[in-house]
C-alpha positions as CSV (number, residue, x, y, z in Angstrom):
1,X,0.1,92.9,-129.8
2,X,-1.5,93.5,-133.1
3,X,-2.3,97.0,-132.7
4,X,1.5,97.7,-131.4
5,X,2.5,96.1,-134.9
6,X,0.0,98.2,-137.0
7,X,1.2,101.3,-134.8
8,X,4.7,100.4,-135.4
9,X,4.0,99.6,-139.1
10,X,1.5,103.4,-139.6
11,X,4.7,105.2,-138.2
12,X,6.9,103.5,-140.7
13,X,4.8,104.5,-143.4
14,X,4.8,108.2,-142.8
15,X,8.4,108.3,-142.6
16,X,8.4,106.6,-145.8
17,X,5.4,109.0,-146.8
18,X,7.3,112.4,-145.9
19,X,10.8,111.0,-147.4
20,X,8.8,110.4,-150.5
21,X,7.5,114.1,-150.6
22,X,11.0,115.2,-149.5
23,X,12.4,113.4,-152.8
24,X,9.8,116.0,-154.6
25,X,12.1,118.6,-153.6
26,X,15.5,117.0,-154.5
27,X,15.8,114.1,-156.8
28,X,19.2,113.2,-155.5
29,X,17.2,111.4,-152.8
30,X,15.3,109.3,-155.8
31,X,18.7,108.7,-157.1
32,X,22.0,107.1,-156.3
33,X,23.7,109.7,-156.0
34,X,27.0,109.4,-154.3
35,X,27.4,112.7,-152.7
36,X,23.6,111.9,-151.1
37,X,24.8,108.2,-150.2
38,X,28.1,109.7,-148.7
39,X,26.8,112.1,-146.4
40,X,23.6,110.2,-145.0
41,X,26.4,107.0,-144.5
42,X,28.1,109.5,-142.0
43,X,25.5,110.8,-140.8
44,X,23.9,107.1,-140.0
45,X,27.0,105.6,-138.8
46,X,29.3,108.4,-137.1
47,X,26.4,111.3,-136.0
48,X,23.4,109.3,-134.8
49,X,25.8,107.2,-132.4
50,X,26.7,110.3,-131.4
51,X,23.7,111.9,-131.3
52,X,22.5,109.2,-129.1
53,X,25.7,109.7,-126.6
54,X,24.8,113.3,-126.2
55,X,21.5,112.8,-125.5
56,X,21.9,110.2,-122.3
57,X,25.3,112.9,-121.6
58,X,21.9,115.9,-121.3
59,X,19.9,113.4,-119.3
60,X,22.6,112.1,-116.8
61,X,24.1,115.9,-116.9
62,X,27.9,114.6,-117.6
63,X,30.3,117.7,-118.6
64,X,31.4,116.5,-121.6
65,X,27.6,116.9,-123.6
66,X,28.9,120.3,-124.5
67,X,31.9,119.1,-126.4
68,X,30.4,116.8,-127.9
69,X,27.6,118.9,-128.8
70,X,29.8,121.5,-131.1
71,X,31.0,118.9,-133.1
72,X,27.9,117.4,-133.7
73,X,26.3,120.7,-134.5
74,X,29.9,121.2,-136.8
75,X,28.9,118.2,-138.0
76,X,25.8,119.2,-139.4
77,X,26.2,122.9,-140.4
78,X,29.3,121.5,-142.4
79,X,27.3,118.7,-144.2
80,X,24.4,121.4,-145.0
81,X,26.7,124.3,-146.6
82,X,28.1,121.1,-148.6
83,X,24.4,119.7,-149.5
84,X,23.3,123.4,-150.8
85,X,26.9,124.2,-152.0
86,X,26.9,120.9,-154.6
87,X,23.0,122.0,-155.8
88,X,24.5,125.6,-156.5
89,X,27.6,124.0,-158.5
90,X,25.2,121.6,-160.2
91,X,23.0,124.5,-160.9
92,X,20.1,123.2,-158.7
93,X,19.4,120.5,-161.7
94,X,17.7,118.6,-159.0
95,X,15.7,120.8,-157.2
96,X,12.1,121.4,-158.5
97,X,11.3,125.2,-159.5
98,X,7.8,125.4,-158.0
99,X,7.6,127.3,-154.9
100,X,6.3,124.6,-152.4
101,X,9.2,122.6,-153.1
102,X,12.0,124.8,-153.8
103,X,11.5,127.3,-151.0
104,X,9.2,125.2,-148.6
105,X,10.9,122.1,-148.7
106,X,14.7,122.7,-150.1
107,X,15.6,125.7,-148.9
108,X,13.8,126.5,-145.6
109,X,13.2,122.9,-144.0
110,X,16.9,122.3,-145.1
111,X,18.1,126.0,-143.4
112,X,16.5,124.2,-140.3
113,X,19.6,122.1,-140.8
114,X,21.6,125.2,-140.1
115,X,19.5,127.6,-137.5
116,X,18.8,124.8,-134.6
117,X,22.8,123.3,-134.6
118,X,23.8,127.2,-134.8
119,X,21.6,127.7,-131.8
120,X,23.3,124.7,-130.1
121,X,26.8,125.7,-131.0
122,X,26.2,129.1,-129.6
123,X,25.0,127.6,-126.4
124,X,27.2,125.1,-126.1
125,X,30.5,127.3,-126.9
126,X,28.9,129.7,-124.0
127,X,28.6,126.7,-121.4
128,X,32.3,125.7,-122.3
129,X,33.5,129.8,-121.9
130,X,31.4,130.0,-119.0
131,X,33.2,126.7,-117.5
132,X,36.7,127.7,-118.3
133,X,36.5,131.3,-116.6
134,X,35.1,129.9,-113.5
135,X,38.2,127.7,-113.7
136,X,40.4,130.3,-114.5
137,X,39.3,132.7,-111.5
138,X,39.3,129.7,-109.2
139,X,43.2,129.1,-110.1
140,X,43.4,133.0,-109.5
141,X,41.7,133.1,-106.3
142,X,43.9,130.2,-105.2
143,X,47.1,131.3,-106.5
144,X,46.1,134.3,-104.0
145,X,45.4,132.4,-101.2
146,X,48.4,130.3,-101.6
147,X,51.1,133.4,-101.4
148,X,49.1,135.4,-98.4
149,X,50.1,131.6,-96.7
150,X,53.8,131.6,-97.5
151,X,54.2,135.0,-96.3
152,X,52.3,134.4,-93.3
């Protein structure tokens, strides 16, 4: 039980650890700053539930994951052109200058943000085309079948 606890309490830590050299990056994060508190509020309470539904939606293979995966990648590519677009209006007061931090850890781990929900929009949008014109030609196909019966 003990070494469950201090695995438990070492994994803490490093998420503490990496959120502390994240805050490096972006002192919002250090700060209580309300557009910082506002998003991650949303993002705690209304995405991670519903992060959570899509995930056991992928694992039990129910049709509506893909729905519910565009607006959770919406979600987040929304709240990331709002994160960068307040640094540019604040004229990036926030963000450190030195390389590491400004292009390692604010621009390119937060343009993660973007690339990887993209990527799931673009599949999921696909799955949800791909769904609808097998409907569509299904309706077509018995439409057909439908008038060769009455006139038979």
């Amino acid at each position: 039980m003990y070494t469950v606890m201090m695995d438990i309490y070492t994994s803490i830590c490093s998420v503490i650890g990496a959120g502390k050299e994240y805050t490096k990056a972006d002192s919002r994060y250090a700060t209580r700053d309300s557009f910082i508190i506002s998003m991650e509020a949303v993002t705690a309470f209304m995405v991670g539930p519903m992060c959570f539904a899509a995930a056991f939606g992928i694992l039990q293979h129910k049709s509506w994951k893909y729905p519910l995966m565009v607006i959770l990648s919406v979600c987040q590519i929304y709240g990331d052109i709002l994160y960068y677009g307040t640094c540019y209006l604040e004229d990036f007061i926030h963000a450190r200058p030195e390389p590491l931090y400004f292009w390692g850890y604010f621009v390119t781990l937060n343009a993660l943000w973007i690339l990887i929900p993209g990527l799931v929009l673009a599949y999921s949008t696909r799955q949800i085309v791909n769904s609808l014109d097998i409907t569509a030609t299904k309706k077509v196909c018995d439409d057909e079948i439908m008038s060769n019966t009455i006139r038979a």
